[in-house]
C-alpha positions as CSV (number, residue, x, y, z in Angstrom):
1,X,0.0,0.0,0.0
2,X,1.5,3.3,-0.6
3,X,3.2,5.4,2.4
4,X,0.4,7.7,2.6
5,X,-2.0,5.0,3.1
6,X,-3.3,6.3,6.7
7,X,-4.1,10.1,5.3
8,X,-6.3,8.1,2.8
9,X,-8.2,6.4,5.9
10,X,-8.8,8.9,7.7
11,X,-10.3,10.8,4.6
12,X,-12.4,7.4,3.5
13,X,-13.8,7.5,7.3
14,X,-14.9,11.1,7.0
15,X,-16.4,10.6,3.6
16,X,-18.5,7.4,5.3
17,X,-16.9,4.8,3.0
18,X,-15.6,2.9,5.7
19,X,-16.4,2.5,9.9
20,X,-14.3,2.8,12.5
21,X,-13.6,-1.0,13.4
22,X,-12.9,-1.7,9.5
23,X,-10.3,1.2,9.7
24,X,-9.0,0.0,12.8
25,X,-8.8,-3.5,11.3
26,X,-6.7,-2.0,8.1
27,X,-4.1,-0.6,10.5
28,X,-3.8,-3.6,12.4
29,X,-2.5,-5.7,9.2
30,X,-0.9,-3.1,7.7
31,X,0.7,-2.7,10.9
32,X,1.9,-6.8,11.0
33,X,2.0,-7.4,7.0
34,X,3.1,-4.1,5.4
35,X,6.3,-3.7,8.1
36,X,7.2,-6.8,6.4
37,X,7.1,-6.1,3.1
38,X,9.0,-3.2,3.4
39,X,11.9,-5.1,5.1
40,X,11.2,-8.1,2.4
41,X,11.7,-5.1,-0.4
42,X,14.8,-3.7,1.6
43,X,16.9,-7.2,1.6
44,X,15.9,-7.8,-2.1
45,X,17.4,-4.5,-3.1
46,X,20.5,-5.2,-0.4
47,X,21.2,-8.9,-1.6
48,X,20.5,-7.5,-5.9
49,X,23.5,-4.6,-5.0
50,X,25.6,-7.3,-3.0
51,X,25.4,-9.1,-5.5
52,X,26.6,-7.2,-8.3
53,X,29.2,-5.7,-6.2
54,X,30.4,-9.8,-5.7
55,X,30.3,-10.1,-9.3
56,X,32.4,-7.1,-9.8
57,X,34.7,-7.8,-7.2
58,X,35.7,-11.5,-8.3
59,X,36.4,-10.5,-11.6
60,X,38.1,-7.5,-11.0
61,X,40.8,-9.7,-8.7
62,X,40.5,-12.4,-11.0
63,X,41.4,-10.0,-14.1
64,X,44.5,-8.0,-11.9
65,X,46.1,-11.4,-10.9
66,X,45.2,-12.9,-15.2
67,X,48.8,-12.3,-15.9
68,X,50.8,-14.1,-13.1
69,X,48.6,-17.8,-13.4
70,X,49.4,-20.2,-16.2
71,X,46.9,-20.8,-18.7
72,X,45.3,-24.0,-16.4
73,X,46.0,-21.9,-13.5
74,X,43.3,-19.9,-15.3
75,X,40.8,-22.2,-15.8
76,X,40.7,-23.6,-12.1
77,X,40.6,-19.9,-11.0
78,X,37.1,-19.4,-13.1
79,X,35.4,-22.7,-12.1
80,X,36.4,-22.1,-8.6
81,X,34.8,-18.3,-8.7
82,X,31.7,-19.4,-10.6
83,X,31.3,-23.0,-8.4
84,X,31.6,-20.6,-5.1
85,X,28.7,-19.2,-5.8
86,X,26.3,-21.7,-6.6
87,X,27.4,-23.7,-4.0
88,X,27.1,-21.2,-1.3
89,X,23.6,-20.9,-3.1
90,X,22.7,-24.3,-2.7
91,X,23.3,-23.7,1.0
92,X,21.8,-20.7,1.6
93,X,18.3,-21.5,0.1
94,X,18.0,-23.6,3.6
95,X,17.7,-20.6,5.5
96,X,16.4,-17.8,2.9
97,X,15.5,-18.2,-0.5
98,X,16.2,-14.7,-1.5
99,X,19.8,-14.9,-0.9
100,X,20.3,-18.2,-2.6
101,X,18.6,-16.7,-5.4
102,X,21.1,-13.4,-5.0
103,X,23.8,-15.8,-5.0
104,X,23.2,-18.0,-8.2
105,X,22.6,-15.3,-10.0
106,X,26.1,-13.8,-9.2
107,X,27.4,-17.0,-10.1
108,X,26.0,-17.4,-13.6
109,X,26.9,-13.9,-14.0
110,X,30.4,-14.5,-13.1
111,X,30.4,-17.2,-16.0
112,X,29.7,-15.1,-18.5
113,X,33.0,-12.9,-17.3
114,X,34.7,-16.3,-17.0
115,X,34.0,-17.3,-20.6
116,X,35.4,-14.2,-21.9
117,X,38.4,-13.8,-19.8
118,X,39.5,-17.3,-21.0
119,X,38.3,-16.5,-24.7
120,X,40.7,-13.7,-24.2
121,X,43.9,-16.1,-23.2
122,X,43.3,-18.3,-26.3
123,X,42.8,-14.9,-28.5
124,X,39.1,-16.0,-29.7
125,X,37.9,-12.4,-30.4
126,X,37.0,-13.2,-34.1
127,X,34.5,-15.7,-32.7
128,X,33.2,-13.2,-29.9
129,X,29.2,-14.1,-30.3
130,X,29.7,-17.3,-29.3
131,X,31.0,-16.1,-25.8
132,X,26.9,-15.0,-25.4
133,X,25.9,-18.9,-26.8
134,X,27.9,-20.5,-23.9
135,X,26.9,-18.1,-21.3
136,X,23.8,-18.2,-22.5
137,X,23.6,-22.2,-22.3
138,X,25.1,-21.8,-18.9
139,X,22.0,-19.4,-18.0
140,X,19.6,-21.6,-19.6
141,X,21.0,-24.5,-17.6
142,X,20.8,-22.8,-14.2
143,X,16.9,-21.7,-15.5
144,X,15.8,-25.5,-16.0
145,X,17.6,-26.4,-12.4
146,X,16.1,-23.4,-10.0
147,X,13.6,-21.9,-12.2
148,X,14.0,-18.3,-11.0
149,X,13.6,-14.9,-12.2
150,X,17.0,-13.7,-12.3
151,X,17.8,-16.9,-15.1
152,X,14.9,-16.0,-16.9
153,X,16.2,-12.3,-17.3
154,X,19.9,-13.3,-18.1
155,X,18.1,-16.4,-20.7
156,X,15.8,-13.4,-22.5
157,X,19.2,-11.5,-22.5
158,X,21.5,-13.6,-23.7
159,X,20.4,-15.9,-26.5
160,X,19.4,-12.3,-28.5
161,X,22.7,-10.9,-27.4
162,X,24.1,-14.0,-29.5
163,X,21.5,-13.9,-32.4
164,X,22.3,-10.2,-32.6
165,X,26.1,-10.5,-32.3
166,X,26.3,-13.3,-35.4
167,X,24.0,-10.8,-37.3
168,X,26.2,-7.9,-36.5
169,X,29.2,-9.5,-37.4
170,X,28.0,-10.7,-40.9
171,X,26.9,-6.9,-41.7
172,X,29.4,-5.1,-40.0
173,X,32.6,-6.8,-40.7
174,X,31.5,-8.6,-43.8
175,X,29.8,-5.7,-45.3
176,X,26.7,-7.1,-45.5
177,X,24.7,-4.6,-44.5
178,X,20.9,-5.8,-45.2
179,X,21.1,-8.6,-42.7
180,X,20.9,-5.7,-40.3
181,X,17.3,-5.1,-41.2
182,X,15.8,-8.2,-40.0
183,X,18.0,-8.1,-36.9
184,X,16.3,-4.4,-36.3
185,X,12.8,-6.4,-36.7
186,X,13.3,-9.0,-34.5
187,X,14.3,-6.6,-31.7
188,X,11.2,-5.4,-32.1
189,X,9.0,-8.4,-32.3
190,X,11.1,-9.7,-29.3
191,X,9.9,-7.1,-27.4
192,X,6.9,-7.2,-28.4
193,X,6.4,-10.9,-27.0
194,X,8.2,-10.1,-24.3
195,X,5.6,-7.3,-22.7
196,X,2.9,-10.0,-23.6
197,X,4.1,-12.4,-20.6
198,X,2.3,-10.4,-18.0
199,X,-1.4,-10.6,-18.5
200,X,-4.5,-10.0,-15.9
201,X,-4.4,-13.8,-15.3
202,X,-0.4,-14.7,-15.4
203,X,1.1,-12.3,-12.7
204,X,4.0,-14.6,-11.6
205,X,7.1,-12.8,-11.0
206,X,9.0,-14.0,-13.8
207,X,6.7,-12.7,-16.2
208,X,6.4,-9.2,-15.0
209,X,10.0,-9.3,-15.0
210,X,10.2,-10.5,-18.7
211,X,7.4,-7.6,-19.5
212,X,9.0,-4.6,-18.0
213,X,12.0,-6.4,-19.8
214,X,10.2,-5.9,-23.2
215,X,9.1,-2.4,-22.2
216,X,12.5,-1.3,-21.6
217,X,13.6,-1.7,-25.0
218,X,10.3,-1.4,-27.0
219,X,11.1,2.4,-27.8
220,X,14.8,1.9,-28.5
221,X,14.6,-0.7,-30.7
222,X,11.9,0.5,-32.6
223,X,13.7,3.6,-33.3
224,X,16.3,1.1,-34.8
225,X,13.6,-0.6,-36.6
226,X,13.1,2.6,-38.4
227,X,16.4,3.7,-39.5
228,X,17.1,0.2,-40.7
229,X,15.0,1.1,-43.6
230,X,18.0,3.0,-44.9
231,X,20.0,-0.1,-45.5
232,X,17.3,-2.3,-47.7
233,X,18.6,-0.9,-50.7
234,X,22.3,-0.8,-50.1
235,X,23.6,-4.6,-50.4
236,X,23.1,-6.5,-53.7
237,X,21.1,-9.6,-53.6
238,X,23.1,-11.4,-55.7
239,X,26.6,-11.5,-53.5
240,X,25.9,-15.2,-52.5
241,X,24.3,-14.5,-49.6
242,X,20.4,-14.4,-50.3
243,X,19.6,-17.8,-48.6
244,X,21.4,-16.1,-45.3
245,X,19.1,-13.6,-45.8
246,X,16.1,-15.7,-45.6
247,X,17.1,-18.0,-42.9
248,X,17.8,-14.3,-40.8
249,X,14.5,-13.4,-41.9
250,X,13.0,-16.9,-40.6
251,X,14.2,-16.3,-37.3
252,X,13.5,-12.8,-36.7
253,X,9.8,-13.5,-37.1
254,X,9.4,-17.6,-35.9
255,X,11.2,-17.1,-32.4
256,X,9.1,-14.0,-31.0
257,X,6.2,-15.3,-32.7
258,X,6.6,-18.7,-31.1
259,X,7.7,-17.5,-28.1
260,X,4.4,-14.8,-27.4
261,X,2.4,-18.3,-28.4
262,X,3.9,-20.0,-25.5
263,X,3.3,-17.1,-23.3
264,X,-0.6,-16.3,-24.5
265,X,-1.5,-19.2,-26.5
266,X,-4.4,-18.2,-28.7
267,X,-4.3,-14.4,-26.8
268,X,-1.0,-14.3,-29.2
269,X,-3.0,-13.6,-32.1
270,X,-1.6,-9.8,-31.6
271,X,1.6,-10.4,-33.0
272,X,0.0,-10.5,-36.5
273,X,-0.6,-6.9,-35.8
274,X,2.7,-6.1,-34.8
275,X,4.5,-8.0,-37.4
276,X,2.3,-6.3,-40.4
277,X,3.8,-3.1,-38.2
278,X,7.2,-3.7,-37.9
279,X,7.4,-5.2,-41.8
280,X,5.9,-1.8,-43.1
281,X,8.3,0.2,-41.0
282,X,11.0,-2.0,-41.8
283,X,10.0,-0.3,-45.6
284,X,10.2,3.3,-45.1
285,X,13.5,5.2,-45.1
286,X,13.5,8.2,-42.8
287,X,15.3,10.3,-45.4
288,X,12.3,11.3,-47.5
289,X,9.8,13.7,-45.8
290,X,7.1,12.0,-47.2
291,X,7.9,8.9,-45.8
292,X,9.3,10.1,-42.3
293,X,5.5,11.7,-41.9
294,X,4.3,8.0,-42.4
295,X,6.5,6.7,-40.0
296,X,6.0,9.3,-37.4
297,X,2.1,8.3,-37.5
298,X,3.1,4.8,-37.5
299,X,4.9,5.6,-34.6
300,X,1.8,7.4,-32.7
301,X,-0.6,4.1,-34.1
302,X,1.4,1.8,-32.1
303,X,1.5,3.7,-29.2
304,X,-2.3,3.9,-29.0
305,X,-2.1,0.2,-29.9
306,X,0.0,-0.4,-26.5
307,X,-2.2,1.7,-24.6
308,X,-5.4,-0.2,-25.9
309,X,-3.8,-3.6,-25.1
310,X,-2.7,-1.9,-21.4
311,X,-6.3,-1.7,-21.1
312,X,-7.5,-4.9,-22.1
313,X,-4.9,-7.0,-19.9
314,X,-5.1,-4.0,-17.1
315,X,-1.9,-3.8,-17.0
316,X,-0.5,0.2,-16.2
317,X,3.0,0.0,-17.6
318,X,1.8,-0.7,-20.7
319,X,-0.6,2.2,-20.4
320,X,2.1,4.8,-19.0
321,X,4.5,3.4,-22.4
322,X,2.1,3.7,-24.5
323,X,1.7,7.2,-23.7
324,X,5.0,7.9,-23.6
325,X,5.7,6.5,-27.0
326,X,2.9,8.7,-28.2
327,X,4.4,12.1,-27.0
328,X,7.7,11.0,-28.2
329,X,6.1,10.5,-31.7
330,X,4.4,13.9,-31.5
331,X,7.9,15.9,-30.4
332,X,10.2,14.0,-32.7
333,X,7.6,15.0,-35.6
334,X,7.6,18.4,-34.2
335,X,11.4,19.1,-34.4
336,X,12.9,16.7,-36.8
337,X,10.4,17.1,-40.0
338,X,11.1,21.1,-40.4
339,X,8.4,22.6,-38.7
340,X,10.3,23.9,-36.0
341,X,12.4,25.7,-38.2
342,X,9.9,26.6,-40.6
343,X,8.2,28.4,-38.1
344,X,10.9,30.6,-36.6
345,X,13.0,30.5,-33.8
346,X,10.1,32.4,-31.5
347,X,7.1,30.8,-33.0
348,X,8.7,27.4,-32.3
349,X,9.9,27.8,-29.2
350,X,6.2,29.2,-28.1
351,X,4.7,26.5,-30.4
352,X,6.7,24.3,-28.6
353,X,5.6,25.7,-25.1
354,X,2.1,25.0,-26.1
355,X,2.5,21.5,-27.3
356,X,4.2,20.5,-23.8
357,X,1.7,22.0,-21.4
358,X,-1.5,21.3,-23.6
359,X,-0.4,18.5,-25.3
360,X,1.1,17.1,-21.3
361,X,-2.1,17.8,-19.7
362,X,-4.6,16.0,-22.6
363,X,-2.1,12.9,-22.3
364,X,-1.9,12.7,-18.6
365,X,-5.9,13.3,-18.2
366,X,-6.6,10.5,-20.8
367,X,-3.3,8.3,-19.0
368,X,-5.4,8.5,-15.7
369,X,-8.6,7.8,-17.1
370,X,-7.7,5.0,-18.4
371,X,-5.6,3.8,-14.8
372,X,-8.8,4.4,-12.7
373,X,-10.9,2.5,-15.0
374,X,-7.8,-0.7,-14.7
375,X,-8.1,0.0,-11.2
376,X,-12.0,0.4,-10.6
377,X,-11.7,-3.4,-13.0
378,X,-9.6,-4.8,-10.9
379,X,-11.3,-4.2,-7.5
């Protein structure tokens, strides 16, 4: 409940919404359940920092000393480092749980620094993607065995960290720059099935982990998604890699299709939508006006789109992104297309003026009308 939770009482008493002994009756569990909580929420955010700071700390003295140990030296140092951990997990999750999770999770994160720094000793830079495959196995691994947030994060990380890396390193160091394209699209469609795991029904922790995952990198990767349309043109189709092409193609849209099936079943009938959305920005190149006005409203249609399905599955953080990524769309339209220039410096800038404090206040009224009505659904 939030902190000002008794101020809210005392008003709900006055209004005659509530009696005396129900009020009394609030403060009494709040009192025994919500001192709790707040301690549970204090040593969750104690154990997360410790644990990146363990994490930080191992490597760092593992790296200073990487010189002085012999090549097996090396390897024994890592297994030890990454073993601690999962061990010392395995005996804390007698006493409290979420320090034995805090504690795997260091240690599969101290892998992925393992597998690097001994990719480093045998010089396996060229090959550097498939640092994120093993560490990804490595997560998926510790996912199937403990089946805990933290390994569902690093898992939803890590295998498009690799996908991403191979794609990379085809149009980046082999000049293949329209593989980039359906790299930019799956991004997106990840993301897309990624928000989709927390639904009014499926509120486990994992999933509204993997959503707010999803959220996070909705609105950056679909500003990728529509600069990639630049490079559609610029690699010829017959260089001998076409089939690569297709098979990148493939698995940009079967993996976050299949994977917001597993999450929704038949619910996943949304990612039709989005792929028709992402495949038509994927089109447009940002360098004709006409073109950046289409993706601009684009932009603002899948905003609304987000907010809409925020309001089906009353979820808020889909309503509050949505909104965001429609006052992005309406400010980046503003000042990139012209018509801040066109106007003048002064008329902008008072333009401007207008569209944040007229434009803010329409969006937040409409953001919390739509929050009550999620909240007056949910009660």
């Amino acid at each position: 409940m939030p902190d000002n939770w008794q101020s809210d009482l005392t008003r709900w008493i006055s209004a005659g919404l509530i009696d005396a002994q129900t009020a009394a009756s609030i403060r009494a569990w709040e009192k025994e359940h919500g001192e709790e909580t707040g301690r549970n929420r204090f040593a969750v955010i104690a154990f997360g920092l410790g644990g990146l700071l363990l994490i930080a700390g191992v490597l760092l003295f593992v790296a200073s000393n990487w010189q002085q140990v012999s090549p097996a030296g090396r390897f024994v140092l890592l297994t030890v480092a990454v073993g601690l951990f999962h061990v010392a997990g395995a005996f804390a999750s007698r006493y409290k749980q979420a320090l034995a999770t805090t504690l795997h999770a260091a240690g599969t994160g101290a892998l992925g620094g393992g597998i690097f720094l001994a990719g480093q000793t045998f010089h396996l830079a060229e090959n550097w993607p498939e640092g994120f495959l093993l560490w990804a196995i490595g997560a998926a691994a510790g996912l199937y065995l403990l089946r805990d947030w933290p390994h569902v994060l690093f898992t939803a990380i890590l295998i498009p960290l690799w996908l991403l890396g191979e794609w990379a390193r085809v149009g980046m160091f082999d000049g293949r720059d329209a593989i980039l394209q359906p790299a930019a699209s799956f991004i997106v469609l990840l993301a897309i099935a990624y928000m989709s795991a927390y639904s009014e029904t499926e509120r486990s922790t994992w999933r509204k982990v993997l959503s707010r995952l999803g959220a996070v990198a909705i609105i950056p990767s679909a500003v990728l998604l529509g600069a990639s349309g630049s490079f559609y043109s610029t690699s010829d189709p017959e260089n001998g890699y076409t089939a690569l092409l297709v098979v990148a193609w493939v698995v940009a849209v079967v993996l976050p299709v299949g994977l917001a099936y597993l999450l929704r079943g038949k619910d996943a009938v949304f990612m039709a939508i989005a792929l028709v959305w992402v495949l038509v920005i994927g089109q447009i190149d940002p360098r004709n006006d006409v073109q950046f006005l289409a993706l601009m409203a684009l932009y603002a249609a899948g905003s609304v789109g987000i907010v809409l399905w925020g309001l089906r599955d009353s979820y808020p953080l889909l309503v509050n992104l949505g909104v965001i990524g429609f006052a992005l769309s309406i400010l980046v339209f503003y000042f990139a297309s012209g018509l801040f220039t066109k106007l003048g410096r002064s008329v902008g800038l008072i333009v401007a003026g207008l569209i944040f404090i007229g434009g803010g206040w329409l969006l937040e009224r409409t953001r919390r009308t739509i929050i009550d009505k999620i909240d007056e659904d949910s009660a």
